[in-house]
Backbone as a chain_set.jsonl record, in Angstrom:
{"seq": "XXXXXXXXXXXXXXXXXXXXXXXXXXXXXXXXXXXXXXXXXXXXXXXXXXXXXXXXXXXXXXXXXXXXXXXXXXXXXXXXXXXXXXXXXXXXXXXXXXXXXXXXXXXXXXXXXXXXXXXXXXXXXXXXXXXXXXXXXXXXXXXXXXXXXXXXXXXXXXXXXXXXXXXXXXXXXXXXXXXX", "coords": {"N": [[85.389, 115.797, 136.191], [87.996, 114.542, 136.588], [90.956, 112.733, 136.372], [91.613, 111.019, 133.765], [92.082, 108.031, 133.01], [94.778, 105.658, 132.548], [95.309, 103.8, 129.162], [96.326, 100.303, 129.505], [98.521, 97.81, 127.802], [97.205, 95.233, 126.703], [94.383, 95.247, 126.713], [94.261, 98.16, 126.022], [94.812, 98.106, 123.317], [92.927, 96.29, 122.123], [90.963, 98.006, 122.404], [91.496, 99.797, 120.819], [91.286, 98.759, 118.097], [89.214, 97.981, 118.217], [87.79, 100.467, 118.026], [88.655, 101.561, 115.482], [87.553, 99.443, 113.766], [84.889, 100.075, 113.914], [85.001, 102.548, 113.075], [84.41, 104.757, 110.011], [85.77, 106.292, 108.768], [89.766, 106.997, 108.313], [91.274, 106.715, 111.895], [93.678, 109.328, 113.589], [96.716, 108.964, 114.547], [97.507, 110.42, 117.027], [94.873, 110.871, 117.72], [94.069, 108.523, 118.402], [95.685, 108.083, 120.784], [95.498, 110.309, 122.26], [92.588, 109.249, 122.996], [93.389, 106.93, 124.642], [95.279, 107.995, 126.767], [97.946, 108.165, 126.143], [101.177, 108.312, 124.627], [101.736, 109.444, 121.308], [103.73, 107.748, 120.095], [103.28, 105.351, 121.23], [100.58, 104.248, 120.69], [101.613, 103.997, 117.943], [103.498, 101.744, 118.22], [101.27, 100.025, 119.714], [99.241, 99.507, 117.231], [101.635, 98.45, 115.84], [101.944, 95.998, 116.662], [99.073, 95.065, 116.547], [99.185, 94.767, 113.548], [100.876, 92.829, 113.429], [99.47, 90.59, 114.026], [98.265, 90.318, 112.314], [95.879, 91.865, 111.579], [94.096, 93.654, 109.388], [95.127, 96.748, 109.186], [95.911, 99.522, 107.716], [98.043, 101.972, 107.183], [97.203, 105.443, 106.438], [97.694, 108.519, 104.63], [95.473, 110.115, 105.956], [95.674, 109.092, 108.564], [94.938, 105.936, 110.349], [93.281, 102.952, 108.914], [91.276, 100.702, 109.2], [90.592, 97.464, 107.551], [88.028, 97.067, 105.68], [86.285, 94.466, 104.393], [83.549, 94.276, 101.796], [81.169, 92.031, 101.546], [78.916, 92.685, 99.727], [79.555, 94.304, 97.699], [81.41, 93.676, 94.982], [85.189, 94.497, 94.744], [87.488, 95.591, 92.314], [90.84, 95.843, 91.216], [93.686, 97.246, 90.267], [96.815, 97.672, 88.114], [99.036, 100.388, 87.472], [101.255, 101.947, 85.537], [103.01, 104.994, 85.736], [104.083, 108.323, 84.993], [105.373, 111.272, 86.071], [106.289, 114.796, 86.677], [107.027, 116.158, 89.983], [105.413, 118.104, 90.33], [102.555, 117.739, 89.39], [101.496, 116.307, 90.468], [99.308, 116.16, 91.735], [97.431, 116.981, 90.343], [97.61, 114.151, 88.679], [96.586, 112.567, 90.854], [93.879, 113.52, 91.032], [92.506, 113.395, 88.362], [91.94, 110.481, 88.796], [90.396, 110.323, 90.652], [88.352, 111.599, 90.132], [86.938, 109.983, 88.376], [86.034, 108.009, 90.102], [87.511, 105.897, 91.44], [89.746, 104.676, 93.896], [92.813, 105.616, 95.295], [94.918, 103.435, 96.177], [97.795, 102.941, 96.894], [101.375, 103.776, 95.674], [104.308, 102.653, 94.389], [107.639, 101.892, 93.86], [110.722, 101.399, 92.666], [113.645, 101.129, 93.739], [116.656, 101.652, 93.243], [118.301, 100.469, 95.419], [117.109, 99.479, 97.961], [115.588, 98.097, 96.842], [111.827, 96.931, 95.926], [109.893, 99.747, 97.194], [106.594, 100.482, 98.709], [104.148, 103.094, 99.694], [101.26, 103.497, 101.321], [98.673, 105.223, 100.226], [95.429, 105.669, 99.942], [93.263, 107.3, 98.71], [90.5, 108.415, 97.992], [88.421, 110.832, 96.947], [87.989, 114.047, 95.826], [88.148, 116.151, 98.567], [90.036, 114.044, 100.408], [92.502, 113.817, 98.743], [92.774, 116.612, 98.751], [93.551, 117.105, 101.257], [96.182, 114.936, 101.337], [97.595, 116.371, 99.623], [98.067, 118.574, 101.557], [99.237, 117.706, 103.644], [101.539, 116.737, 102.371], [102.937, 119.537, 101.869], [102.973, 120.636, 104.545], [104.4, 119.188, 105.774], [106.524, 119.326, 104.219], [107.309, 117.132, 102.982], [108.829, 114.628, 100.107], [107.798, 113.128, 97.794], [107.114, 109.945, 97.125], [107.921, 109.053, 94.33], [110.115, 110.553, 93.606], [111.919, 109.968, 93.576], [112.736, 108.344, 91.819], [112.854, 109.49, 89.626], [110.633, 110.103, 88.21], [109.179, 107.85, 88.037], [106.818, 105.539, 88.552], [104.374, 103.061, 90.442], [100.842, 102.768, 90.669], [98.193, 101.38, 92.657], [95.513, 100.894, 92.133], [91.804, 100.933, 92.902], [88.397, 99.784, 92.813], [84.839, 99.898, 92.457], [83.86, 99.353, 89.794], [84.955, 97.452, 86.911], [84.645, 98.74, 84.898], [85.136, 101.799, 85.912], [87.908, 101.401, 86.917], [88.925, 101.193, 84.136], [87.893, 103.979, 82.841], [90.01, 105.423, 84.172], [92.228, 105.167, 83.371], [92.53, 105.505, 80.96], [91.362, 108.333, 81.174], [93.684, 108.769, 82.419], [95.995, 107.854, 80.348], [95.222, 110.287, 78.711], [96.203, 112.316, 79.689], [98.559, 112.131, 79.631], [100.075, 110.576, 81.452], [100.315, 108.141, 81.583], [102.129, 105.204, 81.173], [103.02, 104.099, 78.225], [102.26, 100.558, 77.058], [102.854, 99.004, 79.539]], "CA": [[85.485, 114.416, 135.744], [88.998, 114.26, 136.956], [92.001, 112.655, 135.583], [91.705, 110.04, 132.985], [92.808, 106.588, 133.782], [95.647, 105.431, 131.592], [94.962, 102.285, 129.53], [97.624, 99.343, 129.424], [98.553, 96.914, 127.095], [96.128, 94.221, 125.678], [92.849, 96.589, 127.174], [94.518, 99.573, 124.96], [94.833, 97.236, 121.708], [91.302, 95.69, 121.728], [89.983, 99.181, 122.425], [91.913, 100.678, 119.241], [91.008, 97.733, 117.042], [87.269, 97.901, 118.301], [87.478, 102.448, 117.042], [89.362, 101.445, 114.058], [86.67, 98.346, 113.317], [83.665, 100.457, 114.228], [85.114, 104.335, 111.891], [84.448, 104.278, 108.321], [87.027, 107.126, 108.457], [90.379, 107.16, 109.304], [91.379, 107.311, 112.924], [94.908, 109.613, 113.749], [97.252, 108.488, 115.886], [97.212, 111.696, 117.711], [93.311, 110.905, 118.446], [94.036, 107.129, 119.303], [96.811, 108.6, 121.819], [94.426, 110.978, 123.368], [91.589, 108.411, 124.008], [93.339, 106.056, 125.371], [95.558, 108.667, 127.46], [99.031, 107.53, 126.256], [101.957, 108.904, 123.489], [101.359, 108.841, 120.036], [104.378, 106.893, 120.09], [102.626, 103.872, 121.75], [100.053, 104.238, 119.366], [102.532, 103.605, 116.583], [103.876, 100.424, 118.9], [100.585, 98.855, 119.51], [98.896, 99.497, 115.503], [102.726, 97.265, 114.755], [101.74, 94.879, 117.376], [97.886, 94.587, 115.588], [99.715, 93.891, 112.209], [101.767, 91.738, 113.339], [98.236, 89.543, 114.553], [97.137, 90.121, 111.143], [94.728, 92.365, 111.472], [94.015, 94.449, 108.233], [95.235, 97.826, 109.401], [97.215, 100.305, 107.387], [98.668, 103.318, 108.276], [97.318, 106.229, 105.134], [97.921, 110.266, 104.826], [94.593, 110.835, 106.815], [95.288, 108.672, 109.948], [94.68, 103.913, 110.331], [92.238, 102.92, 108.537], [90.679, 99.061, 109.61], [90.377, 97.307, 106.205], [86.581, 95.564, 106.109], [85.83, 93.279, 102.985], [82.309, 94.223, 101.87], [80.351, 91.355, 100.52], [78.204, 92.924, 98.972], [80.148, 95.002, 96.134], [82.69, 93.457, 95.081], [86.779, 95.513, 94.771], [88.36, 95.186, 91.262], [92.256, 96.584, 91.441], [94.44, 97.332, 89.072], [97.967, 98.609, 89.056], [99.338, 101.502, 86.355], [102.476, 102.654, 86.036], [102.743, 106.342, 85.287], [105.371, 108.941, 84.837], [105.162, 112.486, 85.823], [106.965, 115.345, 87.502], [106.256, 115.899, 91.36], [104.034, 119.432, 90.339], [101.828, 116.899, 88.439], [101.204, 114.534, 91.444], [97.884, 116.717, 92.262], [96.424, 116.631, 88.853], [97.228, 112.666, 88.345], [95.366, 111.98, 91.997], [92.575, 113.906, 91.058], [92.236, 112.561, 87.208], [91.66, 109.063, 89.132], [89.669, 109.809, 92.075], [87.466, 112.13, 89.853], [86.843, 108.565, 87.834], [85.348, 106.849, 91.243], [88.355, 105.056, 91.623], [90.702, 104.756, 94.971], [94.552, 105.048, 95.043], [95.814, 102.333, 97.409], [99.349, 103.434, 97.269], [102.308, 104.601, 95.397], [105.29, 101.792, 94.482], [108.5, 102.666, 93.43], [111.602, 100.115, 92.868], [114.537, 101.868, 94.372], [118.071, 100.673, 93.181], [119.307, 100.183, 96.664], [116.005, 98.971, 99.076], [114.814, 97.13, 95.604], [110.402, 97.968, 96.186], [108.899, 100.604, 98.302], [104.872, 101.116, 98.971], [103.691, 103.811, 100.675], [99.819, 103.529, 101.699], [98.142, 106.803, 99.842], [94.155, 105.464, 100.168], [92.195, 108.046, 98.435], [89.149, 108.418, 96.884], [87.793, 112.152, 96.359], [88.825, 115.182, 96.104], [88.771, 116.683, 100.026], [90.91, 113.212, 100.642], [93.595, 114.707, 97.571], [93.49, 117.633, 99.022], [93.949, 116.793, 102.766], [97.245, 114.308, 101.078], [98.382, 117.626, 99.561], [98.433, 119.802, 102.323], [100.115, 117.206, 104.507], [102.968, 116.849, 101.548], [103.198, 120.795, 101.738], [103.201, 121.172, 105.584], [105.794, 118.622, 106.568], [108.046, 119.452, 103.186], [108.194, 115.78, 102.581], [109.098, 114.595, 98.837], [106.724, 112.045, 96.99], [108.135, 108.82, 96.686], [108.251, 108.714, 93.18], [111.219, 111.9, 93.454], [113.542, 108.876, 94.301], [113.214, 107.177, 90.331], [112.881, 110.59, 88.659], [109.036, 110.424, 88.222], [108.6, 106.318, 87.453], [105.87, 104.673, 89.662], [103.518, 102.331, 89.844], [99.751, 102.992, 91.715], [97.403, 99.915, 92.696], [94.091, 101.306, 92.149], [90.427, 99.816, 93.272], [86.902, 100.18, 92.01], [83.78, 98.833, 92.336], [83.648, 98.032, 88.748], [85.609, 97.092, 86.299], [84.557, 100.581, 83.888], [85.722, 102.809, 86.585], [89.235, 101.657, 86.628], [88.809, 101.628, 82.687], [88.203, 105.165, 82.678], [90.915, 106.453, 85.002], [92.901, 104.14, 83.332], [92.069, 106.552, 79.805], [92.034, 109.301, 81.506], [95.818, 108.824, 82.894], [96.63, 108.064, 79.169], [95.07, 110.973, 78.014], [96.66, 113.298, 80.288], [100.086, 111.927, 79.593], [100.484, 110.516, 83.28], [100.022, 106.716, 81.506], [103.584, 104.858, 80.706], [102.372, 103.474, 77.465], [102.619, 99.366, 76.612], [103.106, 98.927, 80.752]], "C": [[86.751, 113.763, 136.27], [89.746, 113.787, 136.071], [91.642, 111.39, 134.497], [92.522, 108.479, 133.288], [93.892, 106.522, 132.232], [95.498, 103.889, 130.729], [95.997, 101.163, 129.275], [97.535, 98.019, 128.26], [97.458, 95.937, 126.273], [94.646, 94.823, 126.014], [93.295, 97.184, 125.778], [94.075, 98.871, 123.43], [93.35, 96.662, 121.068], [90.725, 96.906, 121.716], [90.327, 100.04, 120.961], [91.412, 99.649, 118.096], [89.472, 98.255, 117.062], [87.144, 99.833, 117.561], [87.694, 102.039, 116.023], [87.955, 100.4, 113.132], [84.924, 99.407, 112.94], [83.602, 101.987, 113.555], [85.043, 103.867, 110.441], [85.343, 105.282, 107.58], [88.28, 106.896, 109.191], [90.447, 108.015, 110.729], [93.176, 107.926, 113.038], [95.257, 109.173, 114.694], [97.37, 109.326, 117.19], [95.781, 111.367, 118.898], [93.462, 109.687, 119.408], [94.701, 107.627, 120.56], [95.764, 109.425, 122.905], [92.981, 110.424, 124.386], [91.967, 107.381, 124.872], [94.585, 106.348, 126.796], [97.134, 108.429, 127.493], [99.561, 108.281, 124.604], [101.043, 108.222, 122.354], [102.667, 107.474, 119.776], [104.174, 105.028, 120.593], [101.545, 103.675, 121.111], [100.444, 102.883, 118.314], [102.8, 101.994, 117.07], [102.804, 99.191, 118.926], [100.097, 98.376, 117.966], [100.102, 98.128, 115.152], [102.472, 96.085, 115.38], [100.311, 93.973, 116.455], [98.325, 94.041, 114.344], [100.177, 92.742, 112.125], [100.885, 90.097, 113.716], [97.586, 89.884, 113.412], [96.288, 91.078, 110.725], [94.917, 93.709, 110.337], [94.095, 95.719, 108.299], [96.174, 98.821, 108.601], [96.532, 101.788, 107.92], [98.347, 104.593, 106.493], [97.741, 108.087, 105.641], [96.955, 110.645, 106.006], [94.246, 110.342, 108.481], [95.116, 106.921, 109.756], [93.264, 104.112, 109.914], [91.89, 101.25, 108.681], [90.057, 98.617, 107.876], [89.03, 96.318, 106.261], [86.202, 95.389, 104.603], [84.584, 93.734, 102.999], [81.709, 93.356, 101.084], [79.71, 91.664, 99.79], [78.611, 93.628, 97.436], [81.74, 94.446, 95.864], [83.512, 94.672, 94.415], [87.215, 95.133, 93.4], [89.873, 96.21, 91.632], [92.639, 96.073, 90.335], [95.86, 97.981, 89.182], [98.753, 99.259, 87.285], [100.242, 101.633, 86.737], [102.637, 104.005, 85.153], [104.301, 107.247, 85.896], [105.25, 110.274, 85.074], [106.02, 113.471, 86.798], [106.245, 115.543, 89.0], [104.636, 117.186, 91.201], [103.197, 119.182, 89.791], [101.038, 116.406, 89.314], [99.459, 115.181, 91.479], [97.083, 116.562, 90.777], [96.397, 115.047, 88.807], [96.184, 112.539, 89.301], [94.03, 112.244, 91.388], [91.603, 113.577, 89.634], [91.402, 110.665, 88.006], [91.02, 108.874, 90.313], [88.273, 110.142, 90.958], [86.526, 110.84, 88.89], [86.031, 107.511, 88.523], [86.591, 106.002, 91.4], [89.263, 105.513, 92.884], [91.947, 104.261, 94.739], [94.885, 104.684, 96.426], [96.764, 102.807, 97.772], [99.9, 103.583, 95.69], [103.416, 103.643, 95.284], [106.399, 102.222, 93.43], [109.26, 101.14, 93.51], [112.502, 100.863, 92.746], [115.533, 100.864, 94.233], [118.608, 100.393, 94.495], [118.265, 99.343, 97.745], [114.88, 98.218, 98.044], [112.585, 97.724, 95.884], [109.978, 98.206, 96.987], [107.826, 100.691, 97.785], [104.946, 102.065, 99.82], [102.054, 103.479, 100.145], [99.288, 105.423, 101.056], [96.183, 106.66, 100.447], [93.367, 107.17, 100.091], [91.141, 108.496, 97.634], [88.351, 109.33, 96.412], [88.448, 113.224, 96.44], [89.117, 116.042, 97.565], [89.722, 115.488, 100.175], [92.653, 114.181, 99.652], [93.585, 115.872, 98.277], [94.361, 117.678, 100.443], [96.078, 115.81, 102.564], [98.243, 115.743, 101.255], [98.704, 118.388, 100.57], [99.413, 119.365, 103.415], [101.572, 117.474, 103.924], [103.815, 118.483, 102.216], [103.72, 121.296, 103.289], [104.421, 120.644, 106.394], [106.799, 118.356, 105.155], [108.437, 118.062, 103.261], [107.747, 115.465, 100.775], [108.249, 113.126, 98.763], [108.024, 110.79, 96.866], [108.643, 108.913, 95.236], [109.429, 109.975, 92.473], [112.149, 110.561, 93.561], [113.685, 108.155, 92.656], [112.689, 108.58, 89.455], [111.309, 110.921, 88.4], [108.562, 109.249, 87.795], [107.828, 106.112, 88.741], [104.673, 104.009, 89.411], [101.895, 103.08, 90.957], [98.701, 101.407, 91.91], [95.97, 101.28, 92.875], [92.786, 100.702, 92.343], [89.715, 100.476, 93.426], [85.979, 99.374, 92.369], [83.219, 98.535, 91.105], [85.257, 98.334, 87.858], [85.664, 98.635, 84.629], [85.192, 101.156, 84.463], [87.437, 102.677, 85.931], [89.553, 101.765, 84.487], [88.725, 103.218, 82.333], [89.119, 105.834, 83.467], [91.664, 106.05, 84.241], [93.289, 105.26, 81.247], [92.405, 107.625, 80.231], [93.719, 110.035, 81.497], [96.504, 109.142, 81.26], [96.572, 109.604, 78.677], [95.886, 112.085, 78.213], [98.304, 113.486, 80.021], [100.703, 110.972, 80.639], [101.073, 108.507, 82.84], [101.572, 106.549, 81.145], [103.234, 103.934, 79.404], [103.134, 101.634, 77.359], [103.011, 99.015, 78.773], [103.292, 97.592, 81.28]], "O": [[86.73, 112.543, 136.433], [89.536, 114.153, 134.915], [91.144, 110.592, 135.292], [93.598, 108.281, 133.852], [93.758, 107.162, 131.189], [95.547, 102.859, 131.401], [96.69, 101.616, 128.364], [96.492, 97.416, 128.006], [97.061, 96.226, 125.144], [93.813, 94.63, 125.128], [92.855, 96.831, 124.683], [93.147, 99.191, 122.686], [92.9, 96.648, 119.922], [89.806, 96.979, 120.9], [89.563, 100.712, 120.268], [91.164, 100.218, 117.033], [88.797, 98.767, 116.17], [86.369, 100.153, 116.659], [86.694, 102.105, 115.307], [87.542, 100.711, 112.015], [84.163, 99.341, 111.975], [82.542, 102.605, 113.453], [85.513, 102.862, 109.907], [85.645, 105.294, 106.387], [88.246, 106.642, 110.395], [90.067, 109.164, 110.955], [94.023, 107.131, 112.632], [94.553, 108.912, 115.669], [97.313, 108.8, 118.301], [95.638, 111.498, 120.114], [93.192, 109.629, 120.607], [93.966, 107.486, 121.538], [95.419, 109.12, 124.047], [92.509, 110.715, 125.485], [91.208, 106.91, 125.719], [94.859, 105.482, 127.627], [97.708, 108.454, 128.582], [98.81, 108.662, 123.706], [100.245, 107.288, 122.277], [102.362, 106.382, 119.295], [104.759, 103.978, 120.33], [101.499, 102.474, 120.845], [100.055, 101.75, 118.029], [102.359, 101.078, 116.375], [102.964, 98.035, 118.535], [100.38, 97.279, 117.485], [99.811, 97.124, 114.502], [102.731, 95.055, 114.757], [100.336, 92.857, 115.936], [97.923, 92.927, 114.006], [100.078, 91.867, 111.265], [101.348, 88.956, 113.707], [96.359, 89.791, 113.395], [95.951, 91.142, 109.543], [95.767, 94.589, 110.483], [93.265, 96.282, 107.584], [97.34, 98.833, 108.996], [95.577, 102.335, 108.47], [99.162, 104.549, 105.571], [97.977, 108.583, 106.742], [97.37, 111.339, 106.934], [93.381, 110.696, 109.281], [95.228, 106.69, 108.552], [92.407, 104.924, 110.262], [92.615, 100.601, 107.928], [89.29, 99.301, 107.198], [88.969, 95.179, 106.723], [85.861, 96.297, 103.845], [84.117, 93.752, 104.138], [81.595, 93.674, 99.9], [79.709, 90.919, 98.811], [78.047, 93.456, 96.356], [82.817, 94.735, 96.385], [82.992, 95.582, 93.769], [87.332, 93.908, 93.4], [89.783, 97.238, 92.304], [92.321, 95.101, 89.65], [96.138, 98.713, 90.132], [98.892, 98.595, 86.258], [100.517, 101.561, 87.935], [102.386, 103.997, 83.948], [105.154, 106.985, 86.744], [104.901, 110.777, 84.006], [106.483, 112.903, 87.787], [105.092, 115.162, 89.201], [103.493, 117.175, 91.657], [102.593, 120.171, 89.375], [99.898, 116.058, 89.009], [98.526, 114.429, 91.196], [96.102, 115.857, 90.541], [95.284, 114.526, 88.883], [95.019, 112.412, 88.925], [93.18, 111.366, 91.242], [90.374, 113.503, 89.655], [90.469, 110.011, 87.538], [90.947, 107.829, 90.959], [87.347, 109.34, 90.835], [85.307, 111.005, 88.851], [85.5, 106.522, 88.017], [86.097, 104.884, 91.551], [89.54, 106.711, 92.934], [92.308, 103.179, 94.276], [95.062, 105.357, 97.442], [96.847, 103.189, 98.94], [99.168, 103.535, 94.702], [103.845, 103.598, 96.437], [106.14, 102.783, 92.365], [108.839, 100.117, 94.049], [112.504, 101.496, 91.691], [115.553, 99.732, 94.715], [119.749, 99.942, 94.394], [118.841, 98.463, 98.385], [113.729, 97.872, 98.311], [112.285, 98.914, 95.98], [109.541, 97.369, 97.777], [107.727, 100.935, 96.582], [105.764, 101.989, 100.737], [101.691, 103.275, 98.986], [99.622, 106.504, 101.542], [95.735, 107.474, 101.254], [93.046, 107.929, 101.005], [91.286, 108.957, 96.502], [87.542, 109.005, 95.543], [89.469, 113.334, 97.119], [90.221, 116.568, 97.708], [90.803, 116.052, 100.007], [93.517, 114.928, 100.11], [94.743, 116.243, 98.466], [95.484, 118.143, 100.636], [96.983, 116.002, 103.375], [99.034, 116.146, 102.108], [99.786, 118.965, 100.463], [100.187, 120.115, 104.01], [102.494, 118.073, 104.477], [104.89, 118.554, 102.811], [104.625, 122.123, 103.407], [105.142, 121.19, 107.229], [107.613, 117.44, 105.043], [109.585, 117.71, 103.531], [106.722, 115.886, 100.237], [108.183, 112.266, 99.642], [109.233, 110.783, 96.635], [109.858, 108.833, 95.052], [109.576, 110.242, 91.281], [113.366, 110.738, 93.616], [114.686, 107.498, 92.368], [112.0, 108.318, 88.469], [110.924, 112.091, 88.425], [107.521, 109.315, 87.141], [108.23, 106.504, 89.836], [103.977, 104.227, 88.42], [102.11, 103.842, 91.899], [98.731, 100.508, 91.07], [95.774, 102.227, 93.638], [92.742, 99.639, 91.723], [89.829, 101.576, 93.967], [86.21, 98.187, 92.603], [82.305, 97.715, 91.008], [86.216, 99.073, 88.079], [86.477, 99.098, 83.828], [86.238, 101.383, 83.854], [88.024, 103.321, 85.061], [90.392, 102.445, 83.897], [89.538, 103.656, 81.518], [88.984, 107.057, 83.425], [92.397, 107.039, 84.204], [94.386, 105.434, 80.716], [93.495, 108.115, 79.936], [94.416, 110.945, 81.046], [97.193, 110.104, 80.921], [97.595, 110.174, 78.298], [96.293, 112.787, 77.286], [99.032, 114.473, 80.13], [101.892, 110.67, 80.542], [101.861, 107.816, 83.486], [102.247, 107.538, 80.858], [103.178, 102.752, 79.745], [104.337, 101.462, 77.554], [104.159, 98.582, 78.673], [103.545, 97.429, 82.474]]}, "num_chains": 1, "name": "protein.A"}
């Protein structure tokens, strides 16, 4: 087949938008890098370039995920704030996926950089576990290690019960920050 052509600038970007538009899973940057025959680091460059045109892309544990509105069901969100140690984090996720409900992200309000998000986006348990194993393999610390175990989550459902029962759940478990 020979060598791969390399692809350049505004080509590369429409071609990652159009994978990202057209996966209903995340794509890694790793993969984008390999199809289009260029660093992951340029990757990372164009994805900030796409944001910066708007386009509904975040960056989660399992790789960009292209954000598409579905008319048809509508999204309710909600946002909890919950308290727990880091050897917890795997039980809360999985209390609130096991619910039908998706965790958006992870927000923290850090005395010095006032509020951080990180992007978590997950919704079942292989997702939770795939988070976990990343945490575990690159020894990085949960955001919510930076305020002792305070944080908030934005959560989204397709109804309005779901997040009601994760929302119970959390309490029940302890995970909830009561009066919030």
């Amino acid at each position: 087949m020979g060598e791969q052509k390399k692809l350049l600038g505004e080509e590369r970007r429409a071609i990652i938008l159009s994978l990202l538009k057209e996966s209903s899973e995340p794509i890694t940057g790793s993969d984008l890098a390999a199809r289009a025959n260029v660093s992951r680091q340029i990757i990372v460059g164009d994805i900030t370039l796409l944001k910066a045109k708007n386009e509904p892309i975040i960056a989660t544990s399992q790789g960009y995920l292209y954000l598409k509105q579905n008319a048809q069901s509508p999204v309710y969100e909600k946002t909890v704030a919950c308290f727990h140690p880091p050897e917890k984090t795997e039980q809360e996720l999985l209390a609130i996926v096991d619910e039908g409900v998706t965790i958006k992200d992870v927000k923290i309000e850090h005395p010095v950089y006032g509020d951080l998000t990180a992007s978590i986006m997950v919704s079942n348990r292989p997702e939770v576990a795939n988070f976990m194993k990343k945490i575990r393999e690159t020894n990085a610390s949960f955001l919510s290690e930076l305020t002792g175990g305070y944080h908030l989550h934005t959560l989204t459902a397709n109804s309005k019960e779901a997040l009601e029962r994760a929302e119970q759940t959390l309490q029940k478990s302890g995970f909830l920050i009561p009066n919030a």
